[in-house]
N, CA, C and O atoms as CSV, one atom per row, in Angstrom:
chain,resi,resn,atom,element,x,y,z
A,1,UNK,N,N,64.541,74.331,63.282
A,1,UNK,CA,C,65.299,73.852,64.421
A,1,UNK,C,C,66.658,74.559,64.505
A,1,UNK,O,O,67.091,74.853,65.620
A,2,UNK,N,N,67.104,74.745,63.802
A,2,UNK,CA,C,68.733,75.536,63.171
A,2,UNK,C,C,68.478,76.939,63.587
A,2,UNK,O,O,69.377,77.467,64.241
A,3,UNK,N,N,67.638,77.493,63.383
A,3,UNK,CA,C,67.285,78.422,63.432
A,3,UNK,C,C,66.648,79.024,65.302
A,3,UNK,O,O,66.857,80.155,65.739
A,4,UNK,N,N,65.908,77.927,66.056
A,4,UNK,CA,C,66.334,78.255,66.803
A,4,UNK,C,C,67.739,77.573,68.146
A,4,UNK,O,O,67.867,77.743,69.359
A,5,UNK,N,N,68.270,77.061,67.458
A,5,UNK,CA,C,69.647,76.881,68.019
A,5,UNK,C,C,70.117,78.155,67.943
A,5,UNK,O,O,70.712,78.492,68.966
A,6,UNK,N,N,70.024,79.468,66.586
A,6,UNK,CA,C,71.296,80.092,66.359
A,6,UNK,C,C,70.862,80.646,67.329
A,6,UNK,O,O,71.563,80.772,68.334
A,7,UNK,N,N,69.180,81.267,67.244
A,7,UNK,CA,C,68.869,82.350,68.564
A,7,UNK,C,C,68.857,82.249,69.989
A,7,UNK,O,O,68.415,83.070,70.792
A,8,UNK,N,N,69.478,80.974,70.240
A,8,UNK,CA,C,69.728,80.572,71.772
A,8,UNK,C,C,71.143,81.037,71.894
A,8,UNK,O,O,71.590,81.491,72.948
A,9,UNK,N,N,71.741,80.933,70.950
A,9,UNK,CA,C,73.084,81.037,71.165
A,9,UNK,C,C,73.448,82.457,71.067
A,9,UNK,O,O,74.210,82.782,71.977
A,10,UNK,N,N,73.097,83.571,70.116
A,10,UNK,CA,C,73.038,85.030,70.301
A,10,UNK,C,C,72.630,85.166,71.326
A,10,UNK,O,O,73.412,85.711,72.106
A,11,UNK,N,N,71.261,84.774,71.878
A,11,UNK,CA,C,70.675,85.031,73.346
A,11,UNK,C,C,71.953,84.676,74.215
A,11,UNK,O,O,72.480,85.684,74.687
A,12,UNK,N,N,72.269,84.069,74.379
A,12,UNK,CA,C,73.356,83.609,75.719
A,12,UNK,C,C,74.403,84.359,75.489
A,12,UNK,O,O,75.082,84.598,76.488
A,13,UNK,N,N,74.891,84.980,74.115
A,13,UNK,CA,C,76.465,85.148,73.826
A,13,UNK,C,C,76.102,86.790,74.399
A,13,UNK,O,O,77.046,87.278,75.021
A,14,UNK,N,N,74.892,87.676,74.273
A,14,UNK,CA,C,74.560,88.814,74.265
A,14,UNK,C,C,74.193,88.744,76.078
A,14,UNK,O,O,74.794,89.523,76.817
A,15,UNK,N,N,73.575,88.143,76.428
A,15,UNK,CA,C,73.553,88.220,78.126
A,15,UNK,C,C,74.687,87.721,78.631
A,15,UNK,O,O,74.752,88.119,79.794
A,16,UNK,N,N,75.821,86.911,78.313
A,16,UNK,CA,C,76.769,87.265,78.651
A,16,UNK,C,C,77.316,88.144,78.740
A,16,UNK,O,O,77.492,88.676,79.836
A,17,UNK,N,N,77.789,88.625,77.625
A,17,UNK,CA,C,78.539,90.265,77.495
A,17,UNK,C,C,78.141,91.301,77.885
A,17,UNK,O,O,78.873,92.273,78.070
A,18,UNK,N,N,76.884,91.284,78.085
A,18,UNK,CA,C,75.976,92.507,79.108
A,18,UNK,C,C,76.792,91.878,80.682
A,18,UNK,O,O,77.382,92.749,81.323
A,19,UNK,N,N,76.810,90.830,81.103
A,19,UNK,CA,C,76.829,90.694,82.502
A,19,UNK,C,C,78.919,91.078,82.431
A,19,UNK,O,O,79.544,91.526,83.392
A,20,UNK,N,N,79.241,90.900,81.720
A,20,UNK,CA,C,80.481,91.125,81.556
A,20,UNK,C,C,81.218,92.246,82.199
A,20,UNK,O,O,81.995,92.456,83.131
A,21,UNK,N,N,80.487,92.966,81.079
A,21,UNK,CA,C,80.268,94.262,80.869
A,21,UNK,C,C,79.615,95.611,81.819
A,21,UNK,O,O,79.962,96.790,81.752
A,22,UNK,N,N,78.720,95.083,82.574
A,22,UNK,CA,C,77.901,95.074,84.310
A,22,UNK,C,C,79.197,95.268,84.755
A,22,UNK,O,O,79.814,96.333,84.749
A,23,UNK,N,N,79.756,93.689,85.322
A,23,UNK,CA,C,80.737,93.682,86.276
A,23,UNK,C,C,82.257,94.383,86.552
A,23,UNK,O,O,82.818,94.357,87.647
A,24,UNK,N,N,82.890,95.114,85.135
A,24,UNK,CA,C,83.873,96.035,84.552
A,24,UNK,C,C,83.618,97.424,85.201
A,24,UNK,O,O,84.499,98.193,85.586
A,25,UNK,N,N,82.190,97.640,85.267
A,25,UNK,CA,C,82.183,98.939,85.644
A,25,UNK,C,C,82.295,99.080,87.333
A,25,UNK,O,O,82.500,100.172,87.862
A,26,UNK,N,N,82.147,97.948,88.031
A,26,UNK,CA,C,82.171,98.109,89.296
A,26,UNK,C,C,83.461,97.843,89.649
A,26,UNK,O,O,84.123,96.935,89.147
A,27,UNK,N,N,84.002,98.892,90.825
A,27,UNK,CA,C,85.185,98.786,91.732
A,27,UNK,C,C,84.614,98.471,92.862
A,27,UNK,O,O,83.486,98.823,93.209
A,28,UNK,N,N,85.280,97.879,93.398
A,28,UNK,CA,C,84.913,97.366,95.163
A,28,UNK,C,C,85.310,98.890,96.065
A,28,UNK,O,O,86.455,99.333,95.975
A,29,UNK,N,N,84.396,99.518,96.804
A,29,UNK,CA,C,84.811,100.287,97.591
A,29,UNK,C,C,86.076,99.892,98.755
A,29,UNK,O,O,85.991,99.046,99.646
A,30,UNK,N,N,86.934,100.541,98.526
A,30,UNK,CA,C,88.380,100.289,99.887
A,30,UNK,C,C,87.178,100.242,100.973
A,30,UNK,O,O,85.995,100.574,100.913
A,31,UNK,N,N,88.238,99.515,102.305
A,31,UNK,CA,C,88.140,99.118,103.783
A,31,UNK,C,C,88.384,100.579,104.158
A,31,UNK,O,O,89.046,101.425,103.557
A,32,UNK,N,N,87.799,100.657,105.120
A,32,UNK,CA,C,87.844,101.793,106.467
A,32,UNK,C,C,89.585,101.951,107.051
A,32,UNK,O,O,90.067,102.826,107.771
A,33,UNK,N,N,90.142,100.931,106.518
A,33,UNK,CA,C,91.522,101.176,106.906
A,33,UNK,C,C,92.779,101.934,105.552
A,33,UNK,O,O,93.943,102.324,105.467
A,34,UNK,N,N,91.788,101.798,104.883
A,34,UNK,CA,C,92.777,102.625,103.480
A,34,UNK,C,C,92.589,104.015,103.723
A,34,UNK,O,O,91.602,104.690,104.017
A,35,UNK,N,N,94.564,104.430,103.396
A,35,UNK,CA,C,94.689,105.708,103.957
A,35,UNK,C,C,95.692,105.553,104.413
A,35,UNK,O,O,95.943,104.395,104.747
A,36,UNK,N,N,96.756,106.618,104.656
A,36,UNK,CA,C,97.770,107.093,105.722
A,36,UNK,C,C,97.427,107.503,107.361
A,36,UNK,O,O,96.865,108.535,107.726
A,37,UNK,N,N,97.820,106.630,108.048
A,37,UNK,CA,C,97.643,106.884,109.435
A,37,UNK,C,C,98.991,107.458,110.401
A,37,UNK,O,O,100.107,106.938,110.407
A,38,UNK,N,N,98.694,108.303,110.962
A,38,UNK,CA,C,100.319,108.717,111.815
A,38,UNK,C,C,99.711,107.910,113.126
A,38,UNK,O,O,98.572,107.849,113.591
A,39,UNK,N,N,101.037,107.289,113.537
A,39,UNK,CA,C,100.618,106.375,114.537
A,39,UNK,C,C,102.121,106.655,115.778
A,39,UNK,O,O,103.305,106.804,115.476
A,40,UNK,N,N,101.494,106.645,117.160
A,40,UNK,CA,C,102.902,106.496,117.992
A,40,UNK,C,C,102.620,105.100,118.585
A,40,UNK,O,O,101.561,104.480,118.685
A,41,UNK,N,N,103.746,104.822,118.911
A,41,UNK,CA,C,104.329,103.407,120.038
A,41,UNK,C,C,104.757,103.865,120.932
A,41,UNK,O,O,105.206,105.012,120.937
A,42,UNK,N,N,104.739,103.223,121.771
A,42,UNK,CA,C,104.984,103.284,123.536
A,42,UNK,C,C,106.014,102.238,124.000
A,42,UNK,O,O,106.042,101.065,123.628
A,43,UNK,N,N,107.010,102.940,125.024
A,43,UNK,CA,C,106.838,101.168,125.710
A,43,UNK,C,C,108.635,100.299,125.065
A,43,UNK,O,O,109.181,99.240,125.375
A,44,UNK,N,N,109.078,101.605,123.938
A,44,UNK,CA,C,110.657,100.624,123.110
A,44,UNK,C,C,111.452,101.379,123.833
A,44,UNK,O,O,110.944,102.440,124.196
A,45,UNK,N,N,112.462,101.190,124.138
A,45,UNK,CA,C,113.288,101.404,124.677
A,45,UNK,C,C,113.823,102.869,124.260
A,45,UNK,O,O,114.543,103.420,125.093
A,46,UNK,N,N,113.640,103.330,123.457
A,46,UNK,CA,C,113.751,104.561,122.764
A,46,UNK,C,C,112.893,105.788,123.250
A,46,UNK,O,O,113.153,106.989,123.176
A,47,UNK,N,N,111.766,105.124,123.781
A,47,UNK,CA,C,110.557,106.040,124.079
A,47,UNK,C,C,109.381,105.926,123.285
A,47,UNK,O,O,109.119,104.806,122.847
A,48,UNK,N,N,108.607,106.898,123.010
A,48,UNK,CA,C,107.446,107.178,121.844
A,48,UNK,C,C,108.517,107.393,121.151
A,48,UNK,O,O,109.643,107.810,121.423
A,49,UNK,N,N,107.794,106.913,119.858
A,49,UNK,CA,C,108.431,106.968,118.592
A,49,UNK,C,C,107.262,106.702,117.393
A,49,UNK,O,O,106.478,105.753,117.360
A,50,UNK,N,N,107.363,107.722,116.497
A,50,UNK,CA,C,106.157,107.896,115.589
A,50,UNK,C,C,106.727,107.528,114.743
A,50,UNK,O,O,107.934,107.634,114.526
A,51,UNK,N,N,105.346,106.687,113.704
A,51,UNK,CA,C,105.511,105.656,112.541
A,51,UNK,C,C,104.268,106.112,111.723
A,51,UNK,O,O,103.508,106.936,112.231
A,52,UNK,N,N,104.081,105.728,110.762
A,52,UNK,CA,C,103.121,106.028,109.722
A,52,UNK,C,C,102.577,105.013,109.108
A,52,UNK,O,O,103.638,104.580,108.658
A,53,UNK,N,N,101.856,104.333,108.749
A,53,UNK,CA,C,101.303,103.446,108.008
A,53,UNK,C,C,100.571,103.764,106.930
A,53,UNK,O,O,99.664,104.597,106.927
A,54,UNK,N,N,101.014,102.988,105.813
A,54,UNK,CA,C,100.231,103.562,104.183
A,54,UNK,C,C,99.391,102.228,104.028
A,54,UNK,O,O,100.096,101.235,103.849
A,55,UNK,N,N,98.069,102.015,104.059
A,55,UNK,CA,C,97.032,100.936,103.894
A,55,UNK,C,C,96.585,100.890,102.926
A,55,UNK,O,O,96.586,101.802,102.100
A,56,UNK,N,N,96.074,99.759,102.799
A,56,UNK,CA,C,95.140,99.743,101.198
A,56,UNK,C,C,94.186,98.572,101.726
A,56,UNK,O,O,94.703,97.475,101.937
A,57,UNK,N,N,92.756,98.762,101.959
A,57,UNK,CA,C,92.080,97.257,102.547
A,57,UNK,C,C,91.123,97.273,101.482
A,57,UNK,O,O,90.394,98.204,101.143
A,58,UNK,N,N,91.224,96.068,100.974
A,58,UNK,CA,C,90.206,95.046,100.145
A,58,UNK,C,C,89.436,94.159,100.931
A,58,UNK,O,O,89.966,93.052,100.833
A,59,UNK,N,N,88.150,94.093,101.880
A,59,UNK,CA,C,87.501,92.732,101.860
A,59,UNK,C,C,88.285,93.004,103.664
A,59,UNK,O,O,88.272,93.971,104.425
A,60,UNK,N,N,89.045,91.263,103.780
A,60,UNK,CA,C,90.116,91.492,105.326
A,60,UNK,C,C,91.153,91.661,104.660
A,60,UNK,O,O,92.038,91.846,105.494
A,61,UNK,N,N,91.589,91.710,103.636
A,61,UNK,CA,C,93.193,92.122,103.219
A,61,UNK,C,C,93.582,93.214,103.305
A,61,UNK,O,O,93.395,94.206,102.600
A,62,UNK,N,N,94.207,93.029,104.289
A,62,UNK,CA,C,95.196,94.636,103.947
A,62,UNK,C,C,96.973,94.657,103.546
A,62,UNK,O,O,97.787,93.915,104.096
A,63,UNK,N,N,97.306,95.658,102.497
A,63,UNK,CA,C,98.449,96.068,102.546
A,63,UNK,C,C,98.978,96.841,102.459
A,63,UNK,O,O,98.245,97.770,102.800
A,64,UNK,N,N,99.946,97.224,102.187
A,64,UNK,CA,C,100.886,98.595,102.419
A,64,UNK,C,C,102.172,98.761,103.059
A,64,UNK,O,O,102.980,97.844,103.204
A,65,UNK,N,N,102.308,99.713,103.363
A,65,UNK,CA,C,103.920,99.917,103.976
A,65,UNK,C,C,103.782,100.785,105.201
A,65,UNK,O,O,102.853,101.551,105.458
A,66,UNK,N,N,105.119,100.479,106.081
A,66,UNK,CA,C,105.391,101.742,107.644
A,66,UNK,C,C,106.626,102.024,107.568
A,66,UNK,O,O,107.559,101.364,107.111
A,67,UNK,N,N,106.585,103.394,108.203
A,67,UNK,CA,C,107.897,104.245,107.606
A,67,UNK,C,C,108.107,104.832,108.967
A,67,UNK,O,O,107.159,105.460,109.439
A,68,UNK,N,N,108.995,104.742,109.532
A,68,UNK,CA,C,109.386,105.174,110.754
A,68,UNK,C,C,110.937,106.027,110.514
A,68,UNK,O,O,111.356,106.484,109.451
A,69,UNK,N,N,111.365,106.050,111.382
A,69,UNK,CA,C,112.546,106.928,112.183
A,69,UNK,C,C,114.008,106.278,111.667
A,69,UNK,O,O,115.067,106.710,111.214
A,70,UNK,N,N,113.403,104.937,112.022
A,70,UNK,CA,C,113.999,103.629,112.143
A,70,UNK,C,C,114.037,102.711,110.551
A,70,UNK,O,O,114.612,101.627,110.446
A,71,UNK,N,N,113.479,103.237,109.673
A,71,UNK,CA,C,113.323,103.315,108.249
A,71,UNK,C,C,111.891,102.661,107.637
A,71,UNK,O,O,111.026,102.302,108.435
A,72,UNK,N,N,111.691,102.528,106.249
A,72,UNK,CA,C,110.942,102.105,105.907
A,72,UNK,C,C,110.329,100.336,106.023
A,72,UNK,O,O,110.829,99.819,107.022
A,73,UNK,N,N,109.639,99.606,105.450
A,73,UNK,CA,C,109.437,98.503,105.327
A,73,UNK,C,C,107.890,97.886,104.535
A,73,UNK,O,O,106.766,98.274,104.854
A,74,UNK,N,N,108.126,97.089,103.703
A,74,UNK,CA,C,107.015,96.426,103.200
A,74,UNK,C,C,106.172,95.656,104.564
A,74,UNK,O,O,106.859,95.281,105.515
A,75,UNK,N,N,104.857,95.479,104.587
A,75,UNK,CA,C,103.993,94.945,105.364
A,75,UNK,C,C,104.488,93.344,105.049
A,75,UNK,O,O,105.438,93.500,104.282
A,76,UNK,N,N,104.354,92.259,105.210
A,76,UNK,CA,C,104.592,91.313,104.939
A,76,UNK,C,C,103.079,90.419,105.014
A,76,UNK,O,O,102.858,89.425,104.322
A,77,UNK,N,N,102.270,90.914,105.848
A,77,UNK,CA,C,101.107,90.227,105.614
A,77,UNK,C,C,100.615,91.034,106.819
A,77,UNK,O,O,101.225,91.577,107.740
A,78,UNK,N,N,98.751,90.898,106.382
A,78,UNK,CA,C,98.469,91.993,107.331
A,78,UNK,C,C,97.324,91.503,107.216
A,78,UNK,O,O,97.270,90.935,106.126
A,79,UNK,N,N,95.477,91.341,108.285
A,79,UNK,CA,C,94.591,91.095,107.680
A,79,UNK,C,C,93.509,92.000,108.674
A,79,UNK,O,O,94.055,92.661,109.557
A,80,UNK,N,N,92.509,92.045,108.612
A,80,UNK,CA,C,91.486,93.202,109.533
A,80,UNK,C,C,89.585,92.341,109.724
A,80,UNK,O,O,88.617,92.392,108.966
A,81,UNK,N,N,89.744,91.778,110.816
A,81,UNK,CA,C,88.429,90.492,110.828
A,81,UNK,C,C,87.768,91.340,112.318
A,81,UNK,O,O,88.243,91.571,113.430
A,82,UNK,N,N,86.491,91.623,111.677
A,82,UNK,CA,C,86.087,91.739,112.801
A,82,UNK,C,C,86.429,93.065,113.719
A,82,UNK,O,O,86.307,93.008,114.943
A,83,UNK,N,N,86.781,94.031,113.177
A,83,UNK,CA,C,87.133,95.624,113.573
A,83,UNK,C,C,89.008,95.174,114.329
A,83,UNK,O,O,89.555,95.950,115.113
A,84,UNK,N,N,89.741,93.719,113.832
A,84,UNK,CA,C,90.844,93.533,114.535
A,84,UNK,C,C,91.819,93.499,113.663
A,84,UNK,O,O,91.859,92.535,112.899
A,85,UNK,N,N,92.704,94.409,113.583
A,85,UNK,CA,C,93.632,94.322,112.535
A,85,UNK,C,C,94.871,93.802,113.313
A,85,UNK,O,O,95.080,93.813,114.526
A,86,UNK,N,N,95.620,93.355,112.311
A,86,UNK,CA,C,96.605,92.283,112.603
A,86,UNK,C,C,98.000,92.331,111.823
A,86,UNK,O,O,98.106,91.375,111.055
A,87,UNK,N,N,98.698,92.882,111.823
A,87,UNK,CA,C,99.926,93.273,110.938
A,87,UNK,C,C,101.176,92.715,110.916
A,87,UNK,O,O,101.767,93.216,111.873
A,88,UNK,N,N,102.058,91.789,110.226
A,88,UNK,CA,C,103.280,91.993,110.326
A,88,UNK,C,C,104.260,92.347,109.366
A,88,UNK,O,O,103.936,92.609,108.207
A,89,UNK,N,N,105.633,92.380,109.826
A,89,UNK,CA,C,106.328,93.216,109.192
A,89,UNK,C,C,107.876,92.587,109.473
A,89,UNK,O,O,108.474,92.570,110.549
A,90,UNK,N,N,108.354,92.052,108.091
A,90,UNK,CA,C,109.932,91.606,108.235
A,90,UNK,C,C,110.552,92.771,107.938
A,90,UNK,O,O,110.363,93.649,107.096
A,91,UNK,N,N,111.439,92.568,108.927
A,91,UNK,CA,C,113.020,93.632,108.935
A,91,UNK,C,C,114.028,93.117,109.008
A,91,UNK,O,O,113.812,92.080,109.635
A,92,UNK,N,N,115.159,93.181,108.733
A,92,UNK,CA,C,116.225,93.132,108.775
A,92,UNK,C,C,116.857,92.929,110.199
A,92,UNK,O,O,118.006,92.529,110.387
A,93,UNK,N,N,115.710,93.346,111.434
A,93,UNK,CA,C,116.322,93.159,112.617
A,93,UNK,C,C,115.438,92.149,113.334
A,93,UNK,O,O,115.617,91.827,114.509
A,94,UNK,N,N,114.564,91.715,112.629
A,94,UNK,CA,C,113.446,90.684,113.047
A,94,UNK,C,C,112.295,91.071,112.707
A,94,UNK,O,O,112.120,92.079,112.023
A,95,UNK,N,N,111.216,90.210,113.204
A,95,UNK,CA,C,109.564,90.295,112.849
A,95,UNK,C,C,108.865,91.092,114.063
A,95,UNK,O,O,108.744,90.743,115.237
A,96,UNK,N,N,108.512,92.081,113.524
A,96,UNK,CA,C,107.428,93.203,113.921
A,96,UNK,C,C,106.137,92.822,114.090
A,96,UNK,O,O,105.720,92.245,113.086
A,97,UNK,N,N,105.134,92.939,115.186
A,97,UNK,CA,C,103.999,91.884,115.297
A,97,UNK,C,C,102.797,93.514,115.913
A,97,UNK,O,O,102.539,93.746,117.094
A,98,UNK,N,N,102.406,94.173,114.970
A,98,UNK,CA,C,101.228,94.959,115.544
A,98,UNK,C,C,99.533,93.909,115.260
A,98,UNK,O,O,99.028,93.154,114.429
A,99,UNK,N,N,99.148,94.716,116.963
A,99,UNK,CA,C,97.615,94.100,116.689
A,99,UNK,C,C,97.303,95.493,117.287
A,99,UNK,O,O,97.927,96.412,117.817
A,100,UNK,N,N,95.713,95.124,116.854
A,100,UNK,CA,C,94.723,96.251,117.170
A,100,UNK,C,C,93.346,96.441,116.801
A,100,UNK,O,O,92.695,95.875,115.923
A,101,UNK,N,N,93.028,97.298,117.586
A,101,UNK,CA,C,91.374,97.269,116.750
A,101,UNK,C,C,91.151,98.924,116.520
A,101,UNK,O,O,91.744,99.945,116.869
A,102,UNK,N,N,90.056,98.625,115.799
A,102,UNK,CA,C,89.194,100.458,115.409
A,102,UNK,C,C,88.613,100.283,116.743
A,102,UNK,O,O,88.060,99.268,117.166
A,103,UNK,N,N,88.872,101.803,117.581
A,103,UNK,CA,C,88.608,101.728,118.599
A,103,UNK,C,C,86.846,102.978,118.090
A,103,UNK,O,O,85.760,102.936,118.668
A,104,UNK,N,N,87.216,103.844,116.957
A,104,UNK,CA,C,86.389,104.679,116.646
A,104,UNK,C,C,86.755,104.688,115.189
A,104,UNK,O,O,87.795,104.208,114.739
A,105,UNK,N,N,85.715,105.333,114.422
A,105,UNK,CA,C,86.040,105.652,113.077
A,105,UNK,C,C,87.576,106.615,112.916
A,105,UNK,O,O,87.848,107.613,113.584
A,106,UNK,N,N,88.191,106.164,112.148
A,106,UNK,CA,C,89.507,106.585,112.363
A,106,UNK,C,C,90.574,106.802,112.962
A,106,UNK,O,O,91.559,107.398,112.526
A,107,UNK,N,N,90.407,106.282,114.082
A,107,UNK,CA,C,91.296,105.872,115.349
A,107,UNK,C,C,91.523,104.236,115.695
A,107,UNK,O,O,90.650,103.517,116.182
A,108,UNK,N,N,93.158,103.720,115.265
A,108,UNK,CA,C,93.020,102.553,116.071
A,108,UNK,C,C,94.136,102.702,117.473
A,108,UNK,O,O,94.861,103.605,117.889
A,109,UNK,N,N,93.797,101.179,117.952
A,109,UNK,CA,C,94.863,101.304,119.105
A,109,UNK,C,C,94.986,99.921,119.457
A,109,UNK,O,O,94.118,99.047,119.465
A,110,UNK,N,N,96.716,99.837,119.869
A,110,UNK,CA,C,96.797,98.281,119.929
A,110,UNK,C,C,98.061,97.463,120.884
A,110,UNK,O,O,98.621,97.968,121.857
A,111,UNK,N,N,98.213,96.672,120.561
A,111,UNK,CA,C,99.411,96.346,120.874
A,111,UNK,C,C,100.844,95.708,120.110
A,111,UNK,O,O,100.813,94.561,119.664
A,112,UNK,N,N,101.732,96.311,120.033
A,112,UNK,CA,C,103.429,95.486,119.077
A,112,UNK,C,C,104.111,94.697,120.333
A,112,UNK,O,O,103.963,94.902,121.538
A,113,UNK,N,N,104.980,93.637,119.587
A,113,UNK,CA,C,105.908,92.693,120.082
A,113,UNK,C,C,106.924,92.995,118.863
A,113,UNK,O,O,106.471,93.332,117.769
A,114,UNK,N,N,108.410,92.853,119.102
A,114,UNK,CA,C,109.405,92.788,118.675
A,114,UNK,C,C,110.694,91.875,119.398
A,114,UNK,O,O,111.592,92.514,119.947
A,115,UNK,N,N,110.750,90.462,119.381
A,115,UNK,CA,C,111.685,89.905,120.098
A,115,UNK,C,C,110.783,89.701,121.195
A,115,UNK,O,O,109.567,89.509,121.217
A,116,UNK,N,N,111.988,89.818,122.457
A,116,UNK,CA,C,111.248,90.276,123.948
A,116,UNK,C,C,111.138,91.358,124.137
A,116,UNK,O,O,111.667,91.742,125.180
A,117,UNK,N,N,110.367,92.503,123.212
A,117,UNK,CA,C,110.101,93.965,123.717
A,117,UNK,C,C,108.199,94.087,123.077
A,117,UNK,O,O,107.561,93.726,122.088
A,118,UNK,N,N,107.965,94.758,124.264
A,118,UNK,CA,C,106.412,95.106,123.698
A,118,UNK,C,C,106.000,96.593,124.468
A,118,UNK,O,O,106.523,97.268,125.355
A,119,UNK,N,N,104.804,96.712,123.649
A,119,UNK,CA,C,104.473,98.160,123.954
A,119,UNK,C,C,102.761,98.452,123.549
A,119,UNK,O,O,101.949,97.615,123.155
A,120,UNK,N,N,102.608,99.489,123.723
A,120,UNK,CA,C,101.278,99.778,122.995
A,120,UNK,C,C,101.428,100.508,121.660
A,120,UNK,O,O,102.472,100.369,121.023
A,121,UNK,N,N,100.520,101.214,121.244
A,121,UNK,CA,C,100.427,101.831,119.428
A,121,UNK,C,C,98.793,102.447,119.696
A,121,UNK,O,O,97.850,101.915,120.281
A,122,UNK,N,N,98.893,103.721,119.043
A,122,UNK,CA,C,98.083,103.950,118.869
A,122,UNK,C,C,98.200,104.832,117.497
A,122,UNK,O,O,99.256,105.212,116.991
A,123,UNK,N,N,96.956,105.059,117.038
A,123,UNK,CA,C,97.139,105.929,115.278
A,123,UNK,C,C,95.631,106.156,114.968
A,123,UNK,O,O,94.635,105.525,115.321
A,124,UNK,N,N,95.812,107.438,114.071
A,124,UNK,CA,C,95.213,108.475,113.617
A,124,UNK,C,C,95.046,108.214,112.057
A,124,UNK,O,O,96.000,107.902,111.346
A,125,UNK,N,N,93.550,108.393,111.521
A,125,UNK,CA,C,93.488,108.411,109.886
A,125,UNK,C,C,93.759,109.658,109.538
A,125,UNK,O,O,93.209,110.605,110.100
A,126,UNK,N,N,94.649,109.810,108.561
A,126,UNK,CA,C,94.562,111.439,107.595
A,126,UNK,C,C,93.897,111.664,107.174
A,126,UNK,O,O,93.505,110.834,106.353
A,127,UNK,N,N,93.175,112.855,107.281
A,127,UNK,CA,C,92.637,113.419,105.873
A,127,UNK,C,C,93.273,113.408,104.520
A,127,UNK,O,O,94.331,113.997,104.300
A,128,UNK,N,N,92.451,112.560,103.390
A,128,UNK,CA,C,92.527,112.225,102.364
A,128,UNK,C,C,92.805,113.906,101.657
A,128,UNK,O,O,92.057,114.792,102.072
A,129,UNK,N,N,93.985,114.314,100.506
A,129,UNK,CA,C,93.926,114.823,100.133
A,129,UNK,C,C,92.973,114.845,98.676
A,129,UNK,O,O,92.380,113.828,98.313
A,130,UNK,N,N,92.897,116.389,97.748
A,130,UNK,CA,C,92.030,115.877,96.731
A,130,UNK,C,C,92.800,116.006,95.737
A,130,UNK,O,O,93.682,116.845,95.551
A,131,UNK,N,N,92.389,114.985,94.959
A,131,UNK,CA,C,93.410,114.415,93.682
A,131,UNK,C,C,93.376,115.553,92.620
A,131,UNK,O,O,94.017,115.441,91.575
């Protein structure tokens, strides 16, 4: 009886660590939105004005940073449901509100609010350099 207790318990402790061990080797492939995108806006009072976005999508999470003219900034929360990405962004001069969708593989296009100012956006995926 002892005896097979121990071999239930090697059995379980050994298919554990195999499934462990399975799951270590897998990375989740990035979202269609990871990557550097050069993107223009329309529509600010400034004119077109080009911005960049650095992505990273897990699942609907996305994050990263946009770096404009106008300076840098952390994403503050950002999510992508349904080909609709959804971005915002605290600044120092207020909350930045981009939406948009993949209009094509590597192309989105959308719309920003800032205050009472709005505009359109549109952006381009880079080619990934090789590491």
């Amino acid at each position: 009886m002892k005896r097979r207790i121990a071999l239930a318990m090697v059995v379980l402790v050994t298919l554990g660590a195999a499934q462990t061990l399975r799951g270590k080797g897998k990375e989740s492939k990035p979202g269609p939105l990871t990557g550097t995108w050069e993107c223009t806006s329309h529509g600010g009072p400034q004119g077109d004005q080009p911005f960049t976005l650095y992505l990273e999508q897990q699942a609907e999470t996305v994050t990263g940073s946009v770096s404009s003219p106008m300076g840098s900034a952390e994403l503050s929360s950002a999510t992508f449901k349904s080909k609709n990405l959804e971005i915002h962004i605290d600044s120092p001069d207020g909350e930045y509100l981009l939406s948009g969708k993949m209009v094509k593989k590597g192309a989105l296009s959308g719309q920003w609010s800032h205050e009472d100012l709005k505009g359109t956006w549109e952006g381009k995926l880079q080619p990934q350099t090789p590491k």
